[in-house]
Backbone bond lengths (Angstrom), bond angles and torsions (degrees), N, CA, C in turn:
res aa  C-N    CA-C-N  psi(-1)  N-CA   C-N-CA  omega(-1)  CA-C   N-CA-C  phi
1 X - - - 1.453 - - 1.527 107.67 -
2 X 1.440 96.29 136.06 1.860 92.43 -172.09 1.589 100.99 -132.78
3 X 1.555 111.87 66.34 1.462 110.90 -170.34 1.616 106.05 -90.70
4 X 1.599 127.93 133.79 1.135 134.34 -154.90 1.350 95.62 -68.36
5 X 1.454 106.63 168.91 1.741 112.39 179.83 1.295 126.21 29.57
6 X 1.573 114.27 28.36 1.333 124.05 174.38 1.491 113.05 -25.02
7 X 0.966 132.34 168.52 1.706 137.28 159.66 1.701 126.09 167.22
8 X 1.223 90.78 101.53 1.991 98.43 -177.63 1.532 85.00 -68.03
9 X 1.472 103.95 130.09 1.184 122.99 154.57 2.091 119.56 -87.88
10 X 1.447 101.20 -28.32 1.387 99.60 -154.03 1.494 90.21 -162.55
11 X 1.775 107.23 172.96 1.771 101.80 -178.46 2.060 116.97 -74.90
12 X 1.942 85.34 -8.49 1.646 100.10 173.94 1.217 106.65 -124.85
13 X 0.766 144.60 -19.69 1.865 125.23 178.80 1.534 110.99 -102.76
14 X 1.207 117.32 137.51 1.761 124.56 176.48 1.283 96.08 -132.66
15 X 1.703 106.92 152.16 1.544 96.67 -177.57 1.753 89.17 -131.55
16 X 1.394 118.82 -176.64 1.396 118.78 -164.81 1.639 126.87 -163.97
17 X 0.480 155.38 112.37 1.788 148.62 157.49 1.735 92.38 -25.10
18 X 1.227 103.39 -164.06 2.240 109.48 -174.19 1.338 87.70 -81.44
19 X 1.407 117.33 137.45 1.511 129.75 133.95 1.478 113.90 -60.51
20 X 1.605 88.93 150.05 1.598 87.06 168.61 1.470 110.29 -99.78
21 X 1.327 118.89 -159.46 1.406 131.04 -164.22 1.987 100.10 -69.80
22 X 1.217 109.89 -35.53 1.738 110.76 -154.60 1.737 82.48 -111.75
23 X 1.407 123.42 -21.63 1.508 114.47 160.92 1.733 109.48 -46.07
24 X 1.793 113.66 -67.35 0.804 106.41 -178.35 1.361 133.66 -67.88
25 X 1.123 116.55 23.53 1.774 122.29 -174.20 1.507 93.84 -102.66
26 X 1.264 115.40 -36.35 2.234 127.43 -172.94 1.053 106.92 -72.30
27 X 1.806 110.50 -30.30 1.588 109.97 -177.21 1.472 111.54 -79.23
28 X 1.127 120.01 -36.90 1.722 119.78 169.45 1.509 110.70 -68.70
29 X 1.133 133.85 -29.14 1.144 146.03 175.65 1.623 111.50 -66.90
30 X 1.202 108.10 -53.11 1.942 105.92 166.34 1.683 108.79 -72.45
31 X 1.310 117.46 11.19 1.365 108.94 -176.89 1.227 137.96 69.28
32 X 1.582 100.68 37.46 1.631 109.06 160.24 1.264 122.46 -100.89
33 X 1.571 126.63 128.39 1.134 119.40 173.90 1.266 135.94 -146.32
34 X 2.093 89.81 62.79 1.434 110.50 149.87 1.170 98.36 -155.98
35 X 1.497 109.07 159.20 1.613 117.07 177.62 1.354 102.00 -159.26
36 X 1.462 115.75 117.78 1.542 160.03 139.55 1.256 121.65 -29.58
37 X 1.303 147.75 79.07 1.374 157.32 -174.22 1.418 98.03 -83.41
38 X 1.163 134.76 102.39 1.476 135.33 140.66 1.218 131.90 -56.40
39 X 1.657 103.97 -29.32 1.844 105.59 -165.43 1.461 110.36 -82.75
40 X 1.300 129.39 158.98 1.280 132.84 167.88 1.356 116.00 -68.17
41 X 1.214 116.51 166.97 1.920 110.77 -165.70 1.369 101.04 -98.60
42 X 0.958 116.25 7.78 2.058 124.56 -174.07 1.553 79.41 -100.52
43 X 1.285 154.47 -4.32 1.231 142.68 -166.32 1.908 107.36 -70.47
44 X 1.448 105.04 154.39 1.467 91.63 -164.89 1.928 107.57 -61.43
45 X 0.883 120.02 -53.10 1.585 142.94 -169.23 1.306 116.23 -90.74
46 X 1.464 128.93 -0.71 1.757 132.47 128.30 1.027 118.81 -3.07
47 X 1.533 103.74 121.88 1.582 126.08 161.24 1.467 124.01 -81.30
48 X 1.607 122.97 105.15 1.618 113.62 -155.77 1.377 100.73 -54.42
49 X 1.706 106.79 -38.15 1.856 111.20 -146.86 1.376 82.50 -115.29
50 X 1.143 148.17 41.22 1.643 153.64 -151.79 1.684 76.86 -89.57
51 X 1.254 129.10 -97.64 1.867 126.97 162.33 1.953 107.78 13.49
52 X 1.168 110.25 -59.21 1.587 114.43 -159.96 1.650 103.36 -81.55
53 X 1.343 114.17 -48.07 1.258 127.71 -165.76 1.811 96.00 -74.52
54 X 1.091 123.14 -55.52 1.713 107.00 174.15 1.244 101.97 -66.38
55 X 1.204 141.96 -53.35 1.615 112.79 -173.16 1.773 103.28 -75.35
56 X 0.613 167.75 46.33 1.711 168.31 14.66 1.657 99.68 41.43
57 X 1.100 105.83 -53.38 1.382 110.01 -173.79 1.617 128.02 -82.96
58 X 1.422 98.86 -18.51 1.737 118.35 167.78 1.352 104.33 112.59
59 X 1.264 127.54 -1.03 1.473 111.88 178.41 1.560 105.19 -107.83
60 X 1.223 108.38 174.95 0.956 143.32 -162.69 1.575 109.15 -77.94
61 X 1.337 137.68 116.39 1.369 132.40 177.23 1.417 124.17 -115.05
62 X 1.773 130.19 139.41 1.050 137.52 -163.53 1.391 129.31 -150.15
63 X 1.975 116.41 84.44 1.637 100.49 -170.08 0.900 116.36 -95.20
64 X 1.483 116.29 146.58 1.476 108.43 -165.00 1.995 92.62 -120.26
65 X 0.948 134.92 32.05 1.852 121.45 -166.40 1.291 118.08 -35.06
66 X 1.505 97.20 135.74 1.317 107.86 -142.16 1.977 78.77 -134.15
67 X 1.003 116.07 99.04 1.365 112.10 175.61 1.940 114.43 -57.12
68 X 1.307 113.24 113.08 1.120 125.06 -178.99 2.101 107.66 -38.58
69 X 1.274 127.10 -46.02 1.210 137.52 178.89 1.517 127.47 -103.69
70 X 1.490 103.28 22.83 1.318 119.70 -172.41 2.200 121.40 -154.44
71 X 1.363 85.54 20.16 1.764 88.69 -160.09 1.883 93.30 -53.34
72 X 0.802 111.49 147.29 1.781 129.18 163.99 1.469 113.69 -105.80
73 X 1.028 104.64 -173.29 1.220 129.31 -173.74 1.800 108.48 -91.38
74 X 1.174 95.12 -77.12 1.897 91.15 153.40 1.216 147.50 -42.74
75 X 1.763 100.27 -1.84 1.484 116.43 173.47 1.788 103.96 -95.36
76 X 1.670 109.35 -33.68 1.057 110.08 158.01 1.362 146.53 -71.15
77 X 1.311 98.13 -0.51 1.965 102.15 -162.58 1.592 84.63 -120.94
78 X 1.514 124.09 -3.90 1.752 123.60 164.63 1.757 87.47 -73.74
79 X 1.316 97.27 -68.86 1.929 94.24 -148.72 1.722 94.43 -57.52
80 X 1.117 132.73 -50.06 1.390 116.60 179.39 1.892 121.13 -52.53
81 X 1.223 101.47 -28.33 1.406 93.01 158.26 1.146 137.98 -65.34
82 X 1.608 113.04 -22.60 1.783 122.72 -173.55 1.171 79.29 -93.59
83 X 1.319 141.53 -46.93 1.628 117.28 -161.91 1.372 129.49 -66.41
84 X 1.539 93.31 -26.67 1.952 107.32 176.81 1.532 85.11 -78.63
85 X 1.343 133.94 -55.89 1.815 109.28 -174.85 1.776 121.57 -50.67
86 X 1.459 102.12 -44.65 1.698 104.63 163.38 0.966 114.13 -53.71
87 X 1.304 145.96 -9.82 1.567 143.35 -138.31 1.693 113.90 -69.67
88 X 1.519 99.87 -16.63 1.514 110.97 169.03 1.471 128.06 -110.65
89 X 1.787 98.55 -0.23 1.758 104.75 176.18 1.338 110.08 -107.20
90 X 1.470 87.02 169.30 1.928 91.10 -175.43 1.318 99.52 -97.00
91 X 1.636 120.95 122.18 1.512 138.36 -151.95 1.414 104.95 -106.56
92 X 1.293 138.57 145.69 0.868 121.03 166.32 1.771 100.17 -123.74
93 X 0.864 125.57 124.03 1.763 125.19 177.18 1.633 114.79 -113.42
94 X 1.258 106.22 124.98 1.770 124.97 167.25 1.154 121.11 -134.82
95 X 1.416 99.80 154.67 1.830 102.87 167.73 1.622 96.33 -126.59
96 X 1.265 108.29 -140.11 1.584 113.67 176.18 1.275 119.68 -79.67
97 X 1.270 145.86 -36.21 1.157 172.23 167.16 1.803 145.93 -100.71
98 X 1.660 83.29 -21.61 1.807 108.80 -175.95 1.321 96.88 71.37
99 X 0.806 134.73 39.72 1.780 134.84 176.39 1.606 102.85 -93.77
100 X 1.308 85.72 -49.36 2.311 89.29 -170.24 1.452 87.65 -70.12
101 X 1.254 112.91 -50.70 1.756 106.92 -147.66 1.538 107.31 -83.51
102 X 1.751 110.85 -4.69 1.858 111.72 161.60 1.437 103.15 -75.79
103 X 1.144 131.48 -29.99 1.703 134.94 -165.66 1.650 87.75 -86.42
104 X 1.200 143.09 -83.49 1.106 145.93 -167.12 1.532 115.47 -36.24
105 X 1.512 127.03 -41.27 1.426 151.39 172.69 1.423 95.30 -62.32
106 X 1.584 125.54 -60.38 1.147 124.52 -162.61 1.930 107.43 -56.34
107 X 1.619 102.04 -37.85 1.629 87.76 -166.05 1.704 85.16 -92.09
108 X 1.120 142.47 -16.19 1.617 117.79 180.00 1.279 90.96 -72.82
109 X 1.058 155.88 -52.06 1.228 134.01 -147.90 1.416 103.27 -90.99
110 X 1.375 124.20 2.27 1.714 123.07 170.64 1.844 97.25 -108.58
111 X 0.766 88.89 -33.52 1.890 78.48 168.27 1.491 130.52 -104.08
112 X 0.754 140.41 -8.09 1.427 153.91 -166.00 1.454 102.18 -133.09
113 X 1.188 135.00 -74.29 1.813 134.66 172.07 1.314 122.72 -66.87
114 X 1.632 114.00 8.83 1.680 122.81 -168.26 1.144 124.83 5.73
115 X 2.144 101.38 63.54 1.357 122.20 169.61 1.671 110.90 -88.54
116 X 1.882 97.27 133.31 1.481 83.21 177.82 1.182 132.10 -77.11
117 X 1.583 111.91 176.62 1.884 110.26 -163.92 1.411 100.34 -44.34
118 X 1.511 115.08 -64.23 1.671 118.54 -167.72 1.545 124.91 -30.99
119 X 1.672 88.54 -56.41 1.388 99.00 -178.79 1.955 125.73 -69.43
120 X 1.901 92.74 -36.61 1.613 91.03 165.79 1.679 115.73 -46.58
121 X 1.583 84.66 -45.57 1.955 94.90 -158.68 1.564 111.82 -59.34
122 X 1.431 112.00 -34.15 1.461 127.42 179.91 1.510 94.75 -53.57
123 X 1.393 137.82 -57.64 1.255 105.27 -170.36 1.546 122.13 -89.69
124 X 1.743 99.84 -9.39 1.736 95.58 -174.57 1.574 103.78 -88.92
125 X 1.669 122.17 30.78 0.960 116.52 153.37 1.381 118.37 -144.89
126 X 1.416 111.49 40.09 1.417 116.92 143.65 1.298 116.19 -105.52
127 X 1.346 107.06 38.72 1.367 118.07 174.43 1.425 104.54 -137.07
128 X 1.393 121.52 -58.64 1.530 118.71 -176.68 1.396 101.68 -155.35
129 X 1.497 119.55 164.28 1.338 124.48 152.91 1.210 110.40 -86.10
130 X 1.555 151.32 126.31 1.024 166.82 -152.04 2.112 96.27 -74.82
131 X 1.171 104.35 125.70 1.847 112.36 175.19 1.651 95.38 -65.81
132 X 1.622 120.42 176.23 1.270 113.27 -164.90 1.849 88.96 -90.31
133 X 1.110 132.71 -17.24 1.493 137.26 161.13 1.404 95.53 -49.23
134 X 1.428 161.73 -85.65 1.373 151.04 -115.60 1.989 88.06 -109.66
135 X 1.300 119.70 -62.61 1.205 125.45 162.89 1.947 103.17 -8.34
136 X 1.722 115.54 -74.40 1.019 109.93 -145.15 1.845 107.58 -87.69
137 X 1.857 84.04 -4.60 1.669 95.36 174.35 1.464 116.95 -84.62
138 X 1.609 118.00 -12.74 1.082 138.61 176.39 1.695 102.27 -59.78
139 X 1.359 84.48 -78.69 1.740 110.46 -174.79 1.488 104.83 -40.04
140 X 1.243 129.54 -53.64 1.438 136.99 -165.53 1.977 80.14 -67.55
141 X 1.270 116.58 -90.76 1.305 101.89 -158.86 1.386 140.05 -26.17
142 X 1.679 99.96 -47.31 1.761 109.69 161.94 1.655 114.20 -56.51
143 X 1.137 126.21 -16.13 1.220 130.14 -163.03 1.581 101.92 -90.14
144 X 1.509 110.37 -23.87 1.449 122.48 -165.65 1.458 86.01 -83.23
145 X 1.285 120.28 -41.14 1.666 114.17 -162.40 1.288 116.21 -106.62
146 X 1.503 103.93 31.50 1.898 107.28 173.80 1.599 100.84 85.14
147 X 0.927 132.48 -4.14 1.922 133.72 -170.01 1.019 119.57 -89.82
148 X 1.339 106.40 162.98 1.807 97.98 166.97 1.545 90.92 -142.60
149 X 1.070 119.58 -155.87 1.298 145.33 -104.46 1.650 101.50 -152.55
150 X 1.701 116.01 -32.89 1.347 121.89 -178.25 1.109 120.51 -82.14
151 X 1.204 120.14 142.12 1.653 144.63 -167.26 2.485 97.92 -53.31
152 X 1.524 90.84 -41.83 1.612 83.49 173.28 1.458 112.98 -73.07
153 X 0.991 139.21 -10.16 1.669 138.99 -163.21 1.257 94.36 -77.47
């Protein structure tokens, strides 16, 4: 399996750029069974029936589109809700790139897993440095939940 921006976060959550079709057959096969779509379906490398084919497969399916130049706040307080319901499955979450779903990982795991900044940031930047769009969506969110942004927090 050669899914872009791969990245085990945890012994249950993996996050990803798009799987492909025989990606997602390895991912039910290592025993995940749920997976989190962030990307929009206009995305270049979209799965039409991506929905049919994981539950085909036994897991659990969940899109959440998350406009690449527009994430909200309500895009965040959806995916943190499916994740506290997964909270006992092994998840697998992607968008097109792992770009949304490294920014999104970064504040669940600083708000919800009360991981510190360093350690969130260590992995949401072996993926990307955040554009000043996700950056300032970052900042606003920690800001909603008492946080900041500094490496001591």
């Amino acid at each position: 399996m050669d899914v872009r921006n791969f990245l085990q976060l945890s012994k249950r959550i993996a996050t990803s750029g798009q799987p492909t079709e025989p990606d997602f057959a390895v991912i039910a096969e290592r025993g995940y069974t749920a997976v989190i779509n962030l990307a929009m379906s206009s995305t270049v490398h979209a799965l039409p029936a991506e929905g049919d084919m994981v539950n085909d497969l036994g897991m659990t399916y969940a899109h959440l589109p998350v406009p690449f130049d527009r994430p909200t706040a309500q895009h965040f307080t959806l995916f943190a809700s499916l994740m506290q319901e997964l909270s006992q499955a092994k998840v697998w979450v992607h968008c097109a790139l792992n770009l949304r779903v490294s920014a999104f990982m970064y504040l669940y795991n600083r708000i919800y897993r009360h991981q510190k900044a360093d350690e969130a940031a260590a992995m949401l930047h072996k993926i990307w440095q955040p554009d000043p769009v996700w950056s300032s969506f970052i900042t606003q969110i920690l800001n909603t939940h008492g946080l900041s942004n500094t490496p001591t927090d």
